[in-house]
Each structure stands twice: as C-alpha cells, then as structure tokens.
MARVEX-867561 format. One line per 5 residues: for each residue x, y, z of C-alpha. Coordinates in Angstrom, 2 decimals. Layout:
BEGIN
X Y Z; ...
***
This chain:
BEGIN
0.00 0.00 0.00; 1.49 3.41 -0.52; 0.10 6.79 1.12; -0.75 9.48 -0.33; 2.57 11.41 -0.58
4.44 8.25 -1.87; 1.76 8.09 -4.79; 2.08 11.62 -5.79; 5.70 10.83 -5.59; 5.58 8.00 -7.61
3.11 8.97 -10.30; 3.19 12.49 -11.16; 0.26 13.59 -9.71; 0.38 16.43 -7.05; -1.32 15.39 -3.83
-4.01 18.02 -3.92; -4.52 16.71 -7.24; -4.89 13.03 -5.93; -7.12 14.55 -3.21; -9.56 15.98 -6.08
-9.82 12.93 -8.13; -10.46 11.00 -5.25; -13.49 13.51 -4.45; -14.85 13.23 -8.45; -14.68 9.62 -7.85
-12.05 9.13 -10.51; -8.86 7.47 -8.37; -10.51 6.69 -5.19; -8.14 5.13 -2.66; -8.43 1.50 -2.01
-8.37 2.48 2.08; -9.11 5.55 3.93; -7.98 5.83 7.60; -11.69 6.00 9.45; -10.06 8.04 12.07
-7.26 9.65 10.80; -9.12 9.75 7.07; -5.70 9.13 5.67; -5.82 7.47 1.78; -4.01 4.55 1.17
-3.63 2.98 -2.81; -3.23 -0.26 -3.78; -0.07 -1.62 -6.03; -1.86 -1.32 -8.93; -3.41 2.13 -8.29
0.06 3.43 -9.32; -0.15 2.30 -12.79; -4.14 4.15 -13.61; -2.39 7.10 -11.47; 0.35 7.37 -14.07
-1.90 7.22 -16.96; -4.42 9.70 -15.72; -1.07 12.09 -14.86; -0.64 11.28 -18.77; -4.33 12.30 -19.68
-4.35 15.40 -17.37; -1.27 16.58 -19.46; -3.12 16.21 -22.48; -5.81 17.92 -21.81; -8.30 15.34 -21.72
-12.10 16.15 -20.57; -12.74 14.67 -17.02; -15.56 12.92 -18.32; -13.16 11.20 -20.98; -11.17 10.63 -18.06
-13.36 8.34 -16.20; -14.41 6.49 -19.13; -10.56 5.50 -19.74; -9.86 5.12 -16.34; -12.61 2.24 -16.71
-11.45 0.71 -20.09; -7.80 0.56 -18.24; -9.13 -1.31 -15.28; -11.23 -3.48 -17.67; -8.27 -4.30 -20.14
-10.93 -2.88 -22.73; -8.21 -1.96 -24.87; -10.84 -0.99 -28.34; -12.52 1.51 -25.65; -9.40 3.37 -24.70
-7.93 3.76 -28.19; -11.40 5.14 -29.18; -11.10 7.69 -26.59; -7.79 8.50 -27.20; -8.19 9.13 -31.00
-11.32 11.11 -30.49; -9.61 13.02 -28.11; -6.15 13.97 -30.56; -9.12 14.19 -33.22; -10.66 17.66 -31.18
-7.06 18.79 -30.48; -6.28 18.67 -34.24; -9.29 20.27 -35.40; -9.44 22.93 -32.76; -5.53 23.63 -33.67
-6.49 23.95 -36.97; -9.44 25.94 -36.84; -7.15 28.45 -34.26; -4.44 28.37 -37.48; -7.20 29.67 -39.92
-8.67 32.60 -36.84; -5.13 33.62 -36.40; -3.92 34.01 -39.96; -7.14 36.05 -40.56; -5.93 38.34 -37.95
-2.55 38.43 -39.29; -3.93 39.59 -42.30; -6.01 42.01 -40.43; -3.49 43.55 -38.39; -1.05 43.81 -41.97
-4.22 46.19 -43.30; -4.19 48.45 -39.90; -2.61 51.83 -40.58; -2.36 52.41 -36.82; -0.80 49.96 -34.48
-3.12 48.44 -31.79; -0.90 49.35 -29.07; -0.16 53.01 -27.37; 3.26 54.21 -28.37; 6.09 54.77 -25.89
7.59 57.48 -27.87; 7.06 60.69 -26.18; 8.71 63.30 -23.61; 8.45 64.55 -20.46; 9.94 65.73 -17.67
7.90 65.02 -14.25; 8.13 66.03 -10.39; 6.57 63.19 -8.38; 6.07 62.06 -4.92; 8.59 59.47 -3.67
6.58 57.55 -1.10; 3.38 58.00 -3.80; 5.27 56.58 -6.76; 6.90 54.03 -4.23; 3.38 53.01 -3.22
2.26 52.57 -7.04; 5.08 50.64 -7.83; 4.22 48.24 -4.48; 0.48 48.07 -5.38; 1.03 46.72 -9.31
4.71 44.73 -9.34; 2.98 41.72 -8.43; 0.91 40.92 -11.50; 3.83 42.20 -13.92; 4.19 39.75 -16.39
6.91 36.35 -16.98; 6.20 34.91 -20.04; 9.07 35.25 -22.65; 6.91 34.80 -25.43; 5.44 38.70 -24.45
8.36 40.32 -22.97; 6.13 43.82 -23.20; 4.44 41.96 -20.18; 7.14 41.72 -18.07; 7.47 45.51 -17.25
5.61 47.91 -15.69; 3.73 50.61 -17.70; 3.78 54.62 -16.91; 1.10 56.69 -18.28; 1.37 60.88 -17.38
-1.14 62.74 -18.21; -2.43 66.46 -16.46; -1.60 65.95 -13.06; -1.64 62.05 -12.58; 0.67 59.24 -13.67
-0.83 55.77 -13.22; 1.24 53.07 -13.16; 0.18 49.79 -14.96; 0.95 46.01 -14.98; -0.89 42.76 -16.53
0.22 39.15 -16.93; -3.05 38.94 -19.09; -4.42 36.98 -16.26; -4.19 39.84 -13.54; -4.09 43.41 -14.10
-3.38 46.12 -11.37; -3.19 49.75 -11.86; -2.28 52.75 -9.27; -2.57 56.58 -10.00; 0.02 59.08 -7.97
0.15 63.11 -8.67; 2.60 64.71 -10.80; 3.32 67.62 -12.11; 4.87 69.52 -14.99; 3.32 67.21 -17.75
2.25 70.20 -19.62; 1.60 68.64 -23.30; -0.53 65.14 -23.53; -0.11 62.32 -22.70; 3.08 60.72 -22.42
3.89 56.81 -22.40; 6.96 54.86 -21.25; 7.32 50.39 -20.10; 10.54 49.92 -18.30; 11.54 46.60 -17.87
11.44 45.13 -14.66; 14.95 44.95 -13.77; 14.70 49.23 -13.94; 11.18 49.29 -12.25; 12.73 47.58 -8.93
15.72 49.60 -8.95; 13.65 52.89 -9.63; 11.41 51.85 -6.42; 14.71 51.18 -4.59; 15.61 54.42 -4.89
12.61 56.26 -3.57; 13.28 54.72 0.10; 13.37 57.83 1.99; 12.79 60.41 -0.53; 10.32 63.06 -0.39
10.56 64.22 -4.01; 11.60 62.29 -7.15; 12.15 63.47 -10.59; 10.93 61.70 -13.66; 11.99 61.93 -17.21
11.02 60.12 -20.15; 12.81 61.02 -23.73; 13.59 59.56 -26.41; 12.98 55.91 -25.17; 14.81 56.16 -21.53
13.19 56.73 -18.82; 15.30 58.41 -15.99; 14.59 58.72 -12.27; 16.56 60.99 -9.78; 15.95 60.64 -5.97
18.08 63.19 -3.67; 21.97 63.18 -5.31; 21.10 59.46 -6.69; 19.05 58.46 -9.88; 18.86 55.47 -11.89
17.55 54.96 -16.04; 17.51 52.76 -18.59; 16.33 52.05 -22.22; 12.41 51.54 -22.21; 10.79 47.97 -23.94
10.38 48.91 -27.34; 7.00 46.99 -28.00; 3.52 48.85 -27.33; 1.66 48.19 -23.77; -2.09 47.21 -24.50
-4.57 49.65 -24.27; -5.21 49.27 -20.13; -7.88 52.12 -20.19; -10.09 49.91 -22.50; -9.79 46.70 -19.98
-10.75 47.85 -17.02; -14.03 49.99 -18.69; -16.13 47.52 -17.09; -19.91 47.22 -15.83; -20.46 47.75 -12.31
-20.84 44.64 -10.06; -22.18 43.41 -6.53; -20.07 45.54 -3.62; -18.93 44.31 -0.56; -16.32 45.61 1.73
-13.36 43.35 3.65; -11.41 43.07 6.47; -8.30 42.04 4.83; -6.35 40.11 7.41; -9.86 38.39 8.43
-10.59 37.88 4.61; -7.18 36.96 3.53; -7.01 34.32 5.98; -10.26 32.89 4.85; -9.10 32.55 1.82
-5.21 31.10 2.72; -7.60 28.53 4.93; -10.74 27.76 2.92; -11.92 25.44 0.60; -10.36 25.45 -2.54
-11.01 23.43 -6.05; -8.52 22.23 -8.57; -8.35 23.57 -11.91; -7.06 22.10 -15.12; -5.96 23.64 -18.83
-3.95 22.11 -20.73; -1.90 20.10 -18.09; -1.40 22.93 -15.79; -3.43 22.73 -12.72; -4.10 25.24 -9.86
-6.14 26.06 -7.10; -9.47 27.97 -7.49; -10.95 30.08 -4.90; -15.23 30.73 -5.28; -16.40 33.25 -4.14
-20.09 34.65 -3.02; -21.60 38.00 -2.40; -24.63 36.83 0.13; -27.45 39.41 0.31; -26.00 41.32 3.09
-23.31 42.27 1.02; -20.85 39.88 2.52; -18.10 38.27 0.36; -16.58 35.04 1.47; -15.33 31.25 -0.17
-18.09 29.20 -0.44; -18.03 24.98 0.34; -16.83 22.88 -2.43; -19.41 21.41 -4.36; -21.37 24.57 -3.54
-23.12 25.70 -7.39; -25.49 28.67 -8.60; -24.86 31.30 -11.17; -23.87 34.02 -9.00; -20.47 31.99 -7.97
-17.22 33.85 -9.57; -13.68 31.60 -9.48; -10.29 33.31 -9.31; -6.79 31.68 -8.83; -6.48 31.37 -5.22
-2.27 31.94 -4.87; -3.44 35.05 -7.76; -6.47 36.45 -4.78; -3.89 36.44 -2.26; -1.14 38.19 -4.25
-3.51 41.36 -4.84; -4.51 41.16 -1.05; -1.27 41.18 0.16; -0.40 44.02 -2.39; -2.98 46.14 -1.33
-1.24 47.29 1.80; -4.44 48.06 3.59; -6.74 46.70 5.81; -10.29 47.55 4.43; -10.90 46.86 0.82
-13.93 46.69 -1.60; -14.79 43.72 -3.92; -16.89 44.05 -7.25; -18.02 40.58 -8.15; -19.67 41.12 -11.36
-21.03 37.96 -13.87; -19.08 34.36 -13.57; -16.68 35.93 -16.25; -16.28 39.67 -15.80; -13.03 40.12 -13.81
-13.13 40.34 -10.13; -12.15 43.84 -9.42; -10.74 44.62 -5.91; -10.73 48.32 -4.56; -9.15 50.50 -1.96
-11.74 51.68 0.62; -10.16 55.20 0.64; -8.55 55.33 -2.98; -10.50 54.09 -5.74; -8.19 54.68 -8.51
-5.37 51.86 -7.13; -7.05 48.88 -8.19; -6.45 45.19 -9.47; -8.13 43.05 -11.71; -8.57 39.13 -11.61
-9.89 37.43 -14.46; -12.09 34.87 -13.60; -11.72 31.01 -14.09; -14.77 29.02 -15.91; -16.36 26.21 -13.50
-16.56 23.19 -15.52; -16.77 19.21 -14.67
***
C-alpha cells in the first residue's frame, strides 16, 4: 500500500490533485484511515495514477477521463484507443481551426494603418512624490508579467497625463493599476514600459525620498531621488490599451477586512483547476445578500459563484497594503475587481476562471 505522498511521488500527480480525483470519484483510494481519514492505494493504483497524470497533461475532458480510467481497469483496450483518438481528433481540429482565426488576424493587423498598441515614444519631464510613486510601484509589481513569449508583459507601464501618472501592470491573467500626482506634464499624454529589472531599482531608490524626478525622452526613462538616480532604455513593443480593460460594468459591492478575509481565503476550501496540463487552485467566491463576500463549500453551485486563482487572490490582497478593501463581483466571467476603501483609482483586476466538470 502506498500513502498518499508516496503516490504523488511515484506517479506524477500532485497530492491536492490526488485529493480531487479521489473527491470526483475518478482514483478513489483502495483504504481511507476512518479516524485519521488518511488514503491509502493499492499496487496497482500506481499504474491508472500514471496514466491519468498522462491524460491530465493532455488535456483530456474529465468525463473522458473516467471512461478511460474504466477501459484501463477493464483491459478494454478498443474503448481506450477510441477515446484517445477522439480526443487527438478535437485537439487537431481545434488547432487547426485556431491556425485559420489567427492568420485572418494576421492579415487584419497587416491592413491596420495604426498599431493596436499606445506608443512609448514621447517626452516629459515630471516632479513626483517618492513615497506615492513608491506606493504605485508596491500596489502593481505583483501581476507584472513572466512569459518570454510577451516580454512587453514583463514591465511595468507609466502613463502621465495632467496631473496624474498611473502606473500599470498585466500578466493577461491579472491586471493592477495605481494613480500618484505629478506635475509639470504640460503637453498630452506621455507613455513609457521599463523593464522590470529598472522598475525595482527605480522603487529602490525612492526609500526615503520626499521628491523624485521623472523623465522620459527619447525611449529612456530616468529617475533621480536626492543626489542618486537610476535609467535605462524603455521595452520597445507597445503596452495594451489598459484604459479599454478595465471599462467595465459595475458589479455586486462588498467591503473586507483584509487580514480576516485573507485568511479565509489562505484557509478555505479550494477546487482544482485544469488547462492544458497545468493545474491550480481555485478560490469561489459569493456575495450573500448582506453584502458579505466570502469562499463558499466545495461542491457549492449557482450562477452568481465567480472563481479566481487562489495563490493570484492572495497576491492582490497582500499588495494592497491596507486593511479595508472593496470587492466588485460582477457575472461568472467579468473580472473580479478589488478596490481601496479610501482610494479608488489603485485597483487590481482578476480574471475569472470558468467552472466546468
């Protein structure tokens, strides 16, 4: 018999991902501890355990799952090549049908006289508050981007215009956005991304400064703190459009006590969540009547539910730096948008993740 840890060892399959096939009913253990309700598996558990890892990596519907899970056991060897054909079958077809979407956009985007993205090319010369830009920098870094594939991502965005700059970030998934005063911005609006590297060295160098000076020309952006400053070469790619991402319809509102919510959340019931192999863990949430937000029990259902990546929920908690926040939990797939009490403009953005299975 081997526990739980030695079969997620053994077989590729995390133990909270054991844990949540055991409670679909897909790879139940052959023993559970009445008392200590610790799973055991049998010997030849580990073999179905390595071909599900195998299936979960491919992508495979849980419902496909269970039905090769059961030819496997059954040695019904015409039933699981069915399944697996019809399964690369969908993948093909779906790749191909994404081939013909994207080259139509290709084409699309070759016909556009403008580029889709804001330009970076501007000037500007700014006065700014050090512990202000300090706290923007703080509130966004977190959901700055890592994918090389979109290196624009990985940066942090600056956007001056009149008498605010807001600083931007998105990993596409998350998106969080802070506003700070400036002044001397006396033309429009002036764009810059600096990498990340420069954006943690520029918010190194506001520790302890009142005042900070901010210039953006011809594709550097430069920051001087006291007798010290710091610069470097901006990305050269466009930042998406942020101001058209977060126009969104106003949901449910519900204020939080952030250490008591945070800990709900760190605590409370989560539910695993696959795409395409990758697997995390999904916090649902509920605003009751009383305008209470809060994780609800697994297995709890209705349309009002809204999933978010749990480790994602926690980052923008603990990036808030404050103890009261509000929540707008809109539809199931309009982002989760989380407020400061006291300063609506630093916000972030969670998009949401669909319940299926």
């Amino acid at each position: 018999m081997r526990s739980i840890g030695e079969m997620a060892r053994e077989s590729g399959l995390g133990v909270s991902a054991l844990r949540f096939y055991d409670r679909a009913g897909v790879l139940v253990p052959d023993q559970v501890d009445p008392v200590t309700g610790y799973r055991w598996y049998a010997p030849e558990q580990l073999g179905e355990a390595r071909v599900l890892a195998r299936l979960r990596r491919a992508g495979m519907p849980l419902a496909d799952v269970r039905l090769v899970l059961a030819g496997w056991t059954a040695a019904d060897t015409e039933l699981v090549r069915r399944l697996l054909e019809a399964h690369l079958r969908r993948l093909e077809k779906g790749l191909s049908a994404a081939r013909a979407e994207f080259s139509a956009l290709r084409d699309l985007l070759d016909d556009r006289e403008n580029p889709l993205m804001s330009s970076p090319l501007s000037a500007a010369r700014l006065s700014v508050s050090g512990p202000g830009l300090a706290a923007a920098l703080d509130a966004v870094r977190f959901a700055a981007g890592t994918d090389p594939e979109l290196p624009v991502l990985a940066g942090v965005h600056l956007d001056a215009e009149g008498d605010a700059l807001h600083v931007v970030a998105t990993d596409r998934y998350r998106m969080a956005v802070a506003r700070t005063a400036a002044s001397g911005q006396g033309g429009g609006r002036v764009q810059a991304t600096v990498p990340l590297p420069l954006a943690d060295a520029m918010r190194a160098l506001l520790d302890g400064e009142d005042e900070a000076r901010l210039t953006v020309d011809d594709g550097r952006v430069t920051l001087e703190a006291g007798d010290r400053q710091t610069g470097g070469r901006c990305l050269g790619q466009g930042f998406p459009d942020y101001r058209r991402l977060v126009r969104l319809p106003a949901g449910r509102r519900a204020e939080v006590k952030v250490p008591a919510f945070t800990e709900a959340v760190r605590t409370g019931p989560v539910r695993l969540h696959e795409d395409g192999g990758a697997t995390c863990e999904l916090t649902v949430l509920e605003v009751s009547g009383d305008g209470r937000v809060a994780p609800v029990p697994e297995g709890a259902d209705g349309p009002d539910l809204v999933a978010v990546n749990r480790a994602f929920l926690l980052d923008a908690l603990a990036a808030a730096a404050d103890d009261r926040l509000v929540m707008e939990v809109g539809a199931p797939t309009a982002p989760l948008v989380i407020r400061g009490a006291d300063d609506g403009h630093t916000f972030s953005l969670l998009m949401p993740v669909r319940l299926s299975d």
